[in-house]
Every structure is written in C-alpha cells, then in structure tokens.
N, C-alpha and C positions, 0 to 999 in steps of 0.2 A: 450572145450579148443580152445580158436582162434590161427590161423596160424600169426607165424610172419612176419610179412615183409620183404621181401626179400631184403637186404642193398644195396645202389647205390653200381653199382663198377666204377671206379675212371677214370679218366681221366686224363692222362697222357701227358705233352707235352716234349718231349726230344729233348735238345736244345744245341746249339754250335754252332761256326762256321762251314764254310764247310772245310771237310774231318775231323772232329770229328767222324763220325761213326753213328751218328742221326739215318740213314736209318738203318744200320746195328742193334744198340743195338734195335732199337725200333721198328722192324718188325720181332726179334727174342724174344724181350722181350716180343709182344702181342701174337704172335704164342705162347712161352708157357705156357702164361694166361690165352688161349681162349679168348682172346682180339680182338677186329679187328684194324686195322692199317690205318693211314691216310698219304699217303707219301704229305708233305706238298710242295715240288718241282712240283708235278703233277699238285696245283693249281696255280702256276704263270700264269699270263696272258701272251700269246705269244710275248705280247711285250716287258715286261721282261725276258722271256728267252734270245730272242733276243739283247737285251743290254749286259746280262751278256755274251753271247757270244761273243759278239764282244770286251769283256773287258771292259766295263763302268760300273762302280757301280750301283747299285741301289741307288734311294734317298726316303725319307718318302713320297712323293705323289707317287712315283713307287710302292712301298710295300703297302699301303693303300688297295687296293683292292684283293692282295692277300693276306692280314689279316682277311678280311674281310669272303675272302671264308675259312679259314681255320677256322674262329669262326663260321661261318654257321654249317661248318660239323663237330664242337667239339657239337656244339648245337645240330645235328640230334643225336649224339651218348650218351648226356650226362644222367647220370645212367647207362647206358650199359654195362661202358667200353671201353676207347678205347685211345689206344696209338697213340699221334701223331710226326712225325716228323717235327720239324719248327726251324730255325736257331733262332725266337723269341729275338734277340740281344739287343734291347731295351725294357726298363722298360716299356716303352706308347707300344710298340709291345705285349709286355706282359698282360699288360692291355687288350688291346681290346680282348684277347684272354681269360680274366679272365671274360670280361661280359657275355661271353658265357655260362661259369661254373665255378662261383666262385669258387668251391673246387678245380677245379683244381691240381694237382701236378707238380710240374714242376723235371725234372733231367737235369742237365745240365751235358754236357760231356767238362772235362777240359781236354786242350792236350796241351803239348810244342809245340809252332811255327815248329820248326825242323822237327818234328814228322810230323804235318799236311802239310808240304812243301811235304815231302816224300809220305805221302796219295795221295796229291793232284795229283800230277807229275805221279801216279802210277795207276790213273782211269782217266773210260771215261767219262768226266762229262760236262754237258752245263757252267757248274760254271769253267773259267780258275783260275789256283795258281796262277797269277797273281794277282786276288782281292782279295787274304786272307787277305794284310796287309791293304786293305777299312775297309773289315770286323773288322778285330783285332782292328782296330779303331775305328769303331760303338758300338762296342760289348761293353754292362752296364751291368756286372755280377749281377744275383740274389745277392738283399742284404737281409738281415735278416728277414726281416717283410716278405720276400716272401715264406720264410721255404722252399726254395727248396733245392735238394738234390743236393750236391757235386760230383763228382765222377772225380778223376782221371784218365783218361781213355786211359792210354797207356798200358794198359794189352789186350791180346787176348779176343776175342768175346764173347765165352764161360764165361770167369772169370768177366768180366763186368757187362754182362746181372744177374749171381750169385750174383754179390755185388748190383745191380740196385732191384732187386725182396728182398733182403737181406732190404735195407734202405727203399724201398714204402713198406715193407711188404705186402707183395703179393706174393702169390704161386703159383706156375705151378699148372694147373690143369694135372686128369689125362682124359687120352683119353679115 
C-alpha cells in the first residue's frame, strides 16, 4: 500500500488596510494552525518606513520592492503553510504576490472607516491615521475571479480568527 502524499497547506495572505487587524487575525489565525507567520510591515525597506512616518504615501515604485520581498518569503513557505500579513491593496499588488503561489488564498479584513480611525489613533504604529484615507483610496477590493474571502471584521479577535479558519477551512491543530 503506498503512502499518500501529504497535501500542500495553503498560504494565506490577510489583507486590508491599516488598522484592520492583518497582524492581529493573522498571527493568531497561524499560531492556531501551526502555521508560521509573515509580518509583511517587517519587510518594508527603511525608506519606506520612513516616508510613512513622516506621513507621505507610499506610491507603486515605493511598494515594488517590498512586494517583492514578501513574494520571496510566500515562495520559501509555499506548501508549508504560512500566513501572511500585507495590506496587498492593489489588484497588480496582488498579482505579484500570486506568482509566488498561485493558490494562494487571500482574506481580506473589511472595517468601517470610523472603526479603523479609532484603531489607528489607539496604537503605536510607524503607519500615521493620517494616510488611511491614501490607503482607502488605493485600496481595489478582491473581485470575484480572486475567490477571496470577505470578512467583516468589526468583531473581537477571538470571533474573527473562528469565522476566518470557518471560510479557508482550516483547523486548529492540536498541540
């Protein structure tokens, strides 16, 4: 009797803007996968931190390179498993993230402005609430051919992460 192959496991990129929760649902959504986690803010180049800091947008030749790394390390991980976090706002963002691994899955986390003003204002973050409304305005929702996953995400952390492992179906493992 041959052994089955063991099935890729998936790859995950959870997406919004910032103070959607990205880091949050998708470093507790891979913790309890057994998943490893890619905080996709760790790969900006310094000189993008630094712009966003200082409140300047980013623009597509800024992000270029930090797409880039973030499709590197979806490609060390791919069949693994592995959830990443990436604001991925744009369809071509999305793209270059898909040549990595086509299966990809994408969740995106949907949040009322209000809500992410209130996020924003209420963490320490290099990203000021000043450019949510850049972002809000870059941002090309997943459309249909992308089969990504919806998620409303004004609910607590807990009930999220349940409804996000609920839609990619996928289970917590146990320990």
């Amino acid at each position: 009797m041959q052994a089955q192959p063991t099935p890729a496991l998936p790859t995950i990129v959870v997406m919004g803007v910032s103070g959607s929760g990205k880091s949050h649902v998708g470093a507790t959504l891979a913790r309890a996968c057994g998943m490893d986690f890619v905080e996709g803010d760790e790969l900006h180049p310094v000189a993008n931190i630094a712009r966003m800091s200082a409140g300047i947008p980013l623009d597509d030749a800024d992000r270029q390179p930090w797409l880039e790394a973030i499709a590197a390390a979806i490609a060390a991980h791919r069949g693994k498993g592995v959830v990443v976090a990436c604001s991925a706002l744009r369809r071509v963002y999305r793209d270059v993230l898909r040549q990595a691994d086509p299966a990809l899955r994408l969740l995106y986390l949907r949040v009322p402005r209000d809500e992410l003003v209130r996020r924003l204002r209420e963490r320490r973050h290099f990203m000021p609430a000043s450019l949510l409304d850049s972002q809000l305005a870059t941002l090309e929702e997943p459309t249909a051919d992308e089969h990504a996953i919806v998620l409303e995400a004004g609910a607590d952390l807990a009930s999220t992460v349940a409804m996000a492992s609920q839609a990619l179906s996928i289970s917590a493992r146990s320990a």
